[in-house]
C-alpha positions as CSV (number, residue, x, y, z in Angstrom):
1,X,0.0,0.0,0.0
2,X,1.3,3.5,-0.8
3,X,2.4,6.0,1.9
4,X,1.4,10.0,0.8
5,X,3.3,12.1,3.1
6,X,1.7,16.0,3.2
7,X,3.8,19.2,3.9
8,X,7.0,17.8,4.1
9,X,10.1,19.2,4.9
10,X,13.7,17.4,5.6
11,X,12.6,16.8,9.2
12,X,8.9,15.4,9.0
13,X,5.5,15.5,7.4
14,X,2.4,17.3,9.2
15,X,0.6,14.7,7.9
16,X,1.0,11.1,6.4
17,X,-1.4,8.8,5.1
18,X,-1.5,5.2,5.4
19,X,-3.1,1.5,5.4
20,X,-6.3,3.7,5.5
21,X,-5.0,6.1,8.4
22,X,-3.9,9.6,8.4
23,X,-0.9,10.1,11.3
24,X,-0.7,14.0,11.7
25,X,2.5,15.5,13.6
26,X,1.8,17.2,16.8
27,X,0.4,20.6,15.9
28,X,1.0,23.5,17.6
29,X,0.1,27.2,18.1
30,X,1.1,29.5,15.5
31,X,1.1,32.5,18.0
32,X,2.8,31.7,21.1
33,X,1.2,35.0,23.1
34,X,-2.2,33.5,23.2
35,X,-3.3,32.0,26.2
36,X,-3.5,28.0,26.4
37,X,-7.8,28.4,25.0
38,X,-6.3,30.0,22.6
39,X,-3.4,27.8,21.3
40,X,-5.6,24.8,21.4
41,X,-8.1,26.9,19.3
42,X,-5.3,27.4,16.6
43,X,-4.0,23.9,16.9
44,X,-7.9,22.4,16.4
45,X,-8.2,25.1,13.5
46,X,-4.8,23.4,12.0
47,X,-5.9,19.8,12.4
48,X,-9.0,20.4,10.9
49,X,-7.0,22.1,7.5
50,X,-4.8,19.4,7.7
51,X,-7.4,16.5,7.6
52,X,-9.6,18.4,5.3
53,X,-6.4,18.3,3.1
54,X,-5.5,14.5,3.2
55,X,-9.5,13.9,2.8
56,X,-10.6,13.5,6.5
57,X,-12.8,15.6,9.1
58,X,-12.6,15.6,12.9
59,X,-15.4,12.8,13.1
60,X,-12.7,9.9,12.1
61,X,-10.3,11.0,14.5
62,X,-9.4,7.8,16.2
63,X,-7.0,8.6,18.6
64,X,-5.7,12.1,20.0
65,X,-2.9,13.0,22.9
66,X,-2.9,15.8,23.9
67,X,0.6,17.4,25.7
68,X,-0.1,20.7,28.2
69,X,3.3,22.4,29.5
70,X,1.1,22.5,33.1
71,X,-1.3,20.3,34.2
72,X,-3.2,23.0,36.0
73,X,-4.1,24.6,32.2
74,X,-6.1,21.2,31.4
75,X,-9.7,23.0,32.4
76,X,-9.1,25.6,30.0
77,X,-7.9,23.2,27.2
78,X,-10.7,21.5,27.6
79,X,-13.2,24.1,27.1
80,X,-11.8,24.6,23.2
81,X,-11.4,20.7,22.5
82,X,-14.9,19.8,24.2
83,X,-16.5,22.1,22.2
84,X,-14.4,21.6,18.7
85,X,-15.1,17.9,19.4
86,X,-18.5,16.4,17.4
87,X,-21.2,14.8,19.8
88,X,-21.0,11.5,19.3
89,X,-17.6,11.6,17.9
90,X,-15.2,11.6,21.2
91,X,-12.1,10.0,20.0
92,X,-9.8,7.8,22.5
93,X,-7.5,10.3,24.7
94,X,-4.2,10.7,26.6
95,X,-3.5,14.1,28.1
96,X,-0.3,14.2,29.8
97,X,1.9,17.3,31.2
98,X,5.1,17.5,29.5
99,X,8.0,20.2,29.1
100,X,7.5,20.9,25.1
101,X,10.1,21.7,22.7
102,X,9.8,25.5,23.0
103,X,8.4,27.5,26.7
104,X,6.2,29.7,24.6
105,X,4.2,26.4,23.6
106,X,1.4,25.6,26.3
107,X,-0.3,22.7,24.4
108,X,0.5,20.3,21.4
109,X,-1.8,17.8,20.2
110,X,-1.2,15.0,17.8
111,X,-3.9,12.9,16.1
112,X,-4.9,9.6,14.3
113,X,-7.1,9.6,12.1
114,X,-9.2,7.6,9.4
115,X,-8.9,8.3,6.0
């Protein structure tokens, strides 16, 4: 079965598709000023390009995990994501506090998906 990879650079893909599944790269916030509502709200804003682009929608989301630089932030998050997320359509979840990559980033999510 072929592998599509989408937006690719020499580092990784923000999105590859295979054996039926799409595999997007943990997305995060665009601007790093907003609070952590507002990252989530551009990162669910991103996934929902992103599987609109490989031919998905947010109602074959399989799988999520969700990383939040401080536990304490997780009511907020979950204010954006419960209401992004389609009745009926809850996907399985991990939310876990980590240290990200960058301190500006409060919240990265990454996503499974089915084609």
């Amino acid at each position: 079965m072929p592998i599509q990879r989408l937006q690719t650079n020499a580092r990784m893909s923000q999105a590859v598709i295979a054996n039926g599944f799409i595999f997007l790269a943990g997305q995060v916030a665009s601007d790093t000023t907003a609070d952590v509502a507002g990252q989530t709200a551009q990162i669910v804003a991103k996934i929902d390009a992103l599987l609109k682009e490989a031919g998905s929608d947010k109602t074959r989301i399989v799988q999520a995990t969700i990383w939040l630089a401080d536990h304490k932030t997780f009511a907020e998050m979950n204010t954006v994501w419960d209401a992004w997320v389609p009745e009926g359509h809850a996907p399985a979840r991990a939310c876990v506090e980590s240290a990200l990559a960058f301190p500006p980033y409060t919240v990265e999510i990454g996503i499974i998906a089915a084609v």
